[in-house]
N, C-alpha and C positions, 0 to 999 in steps of 0.2 A: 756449735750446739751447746747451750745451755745445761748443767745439770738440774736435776730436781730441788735439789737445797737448793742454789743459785734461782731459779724459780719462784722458792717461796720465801725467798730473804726480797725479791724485787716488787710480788704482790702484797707483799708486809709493808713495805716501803711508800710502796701506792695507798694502801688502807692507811696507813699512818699521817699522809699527808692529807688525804681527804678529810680526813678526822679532822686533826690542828686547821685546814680551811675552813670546815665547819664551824669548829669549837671556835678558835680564837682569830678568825678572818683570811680572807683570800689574802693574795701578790697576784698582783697582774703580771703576766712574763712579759704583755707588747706594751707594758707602759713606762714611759721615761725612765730612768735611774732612781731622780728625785721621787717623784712619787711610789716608786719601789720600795724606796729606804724609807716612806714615811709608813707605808704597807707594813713593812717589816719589825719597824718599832715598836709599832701600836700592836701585833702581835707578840712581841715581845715583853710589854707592859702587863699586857693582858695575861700572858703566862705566869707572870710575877706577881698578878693578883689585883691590879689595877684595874679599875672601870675606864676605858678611854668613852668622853661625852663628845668628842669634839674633835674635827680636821680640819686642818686650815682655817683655824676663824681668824678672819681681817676685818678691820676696818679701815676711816679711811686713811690711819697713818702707820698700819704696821698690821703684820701675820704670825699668827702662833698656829705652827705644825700641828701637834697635838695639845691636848688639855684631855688630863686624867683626874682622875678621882682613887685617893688612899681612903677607903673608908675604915678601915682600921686605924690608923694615926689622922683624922678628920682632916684632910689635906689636900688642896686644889694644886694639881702640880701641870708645869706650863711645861712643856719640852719640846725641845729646837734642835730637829734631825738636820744631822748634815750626812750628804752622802758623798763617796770620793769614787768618780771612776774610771780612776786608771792604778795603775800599778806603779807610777813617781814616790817618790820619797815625801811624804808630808801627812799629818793626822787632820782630820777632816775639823775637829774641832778648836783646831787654831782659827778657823774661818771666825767663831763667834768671838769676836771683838768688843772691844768697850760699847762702840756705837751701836752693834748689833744689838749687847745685853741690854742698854738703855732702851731701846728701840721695843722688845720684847718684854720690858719691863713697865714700858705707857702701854704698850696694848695690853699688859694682864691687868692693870689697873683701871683701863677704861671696861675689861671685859667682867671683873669681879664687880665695879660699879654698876653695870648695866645687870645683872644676876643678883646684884642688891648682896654683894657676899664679901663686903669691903672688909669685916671682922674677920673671915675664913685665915685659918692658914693655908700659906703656902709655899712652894719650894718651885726653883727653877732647874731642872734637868738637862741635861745633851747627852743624845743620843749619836755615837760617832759610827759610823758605817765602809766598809770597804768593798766595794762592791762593782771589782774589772766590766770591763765592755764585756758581753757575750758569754760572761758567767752564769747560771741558771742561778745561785746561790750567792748573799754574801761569802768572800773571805773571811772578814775578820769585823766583829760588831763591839763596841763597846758601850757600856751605860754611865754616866757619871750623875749621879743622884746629888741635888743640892750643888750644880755645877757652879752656882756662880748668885751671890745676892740682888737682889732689887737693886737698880741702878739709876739716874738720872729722873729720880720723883719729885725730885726738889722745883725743878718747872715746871710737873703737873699739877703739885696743888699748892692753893694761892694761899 
């Protein structure tokens, strides 16, 4: 049996999370990892005051997770969630690689050209996530803002 405190610490809990669903987006609890951690980012941006415009935009040679907007520092920021889930030894954002940041660096080039926003600044982000099997919650999330420069544009334009 429950006490009354213990009662309204859990309906607090409840009201609290409904809120943040509301306010700054759901997490699907039956959806993959992957998309969990992209869920959870893009809340997490959005807490920190960022406009997220944008999930998964691909085309036909590469995907950018999210795409936020800094409207205070006038800033198109491209961020590349990785999600890790198991409990092994390793950071989720060792995954983004040379090829990867190239790869994320022609699709934000192709996606500010097509948005006509070739002048915009902007910043490339990783969001690192920890995030075990059958957890309801991340463990452990990290943000790194400005994770890594534009890379491989020397073949995009001629």
């Amino acid at each position: 049996m429950t006490s009354p405190a213990e009662r309204l610490r859990q309906r607090f809990r409840r009201l609290r999370e409904q809120y943040e669903s509301w306010r700054y987006g759901a997490i699907d609890p039956r959806a993959k990892v992957g998309v969990r951690g992209e869920q959870f980012a893009a809340r997490l941006l959005r807490k920190s005051g960022l406009q997220v415009i944008s999930h998964g935009e691909s085309d036909f040679a590469g995907e950018i997770d999210l795409i936020a907007i800094d409207r205070a520092r006038s800033t198109v920021i491209f961020v590349e969630v990785k999600t890790l889930a198991t409990r092994k030894p390793g950071h989720p954002a060792e995954r983004v690689d040379a090829d990867k940041q190239a790869r994320i660096t022609r699709a934000a080039a192709r996606y500010l050209k097509r948005q006509r926003l070739l002048e915009a600044r902007c910043r490339f982000d990783v969001v690192a996530i920890w995030w075990p099997s059958g957890d309801s919650a991340p463990e452990r999330v990290e943000h790194y803002p400005a994770a890594f420069e534009a890379s491989g544009l020397d073949s995009f334009f001629s």
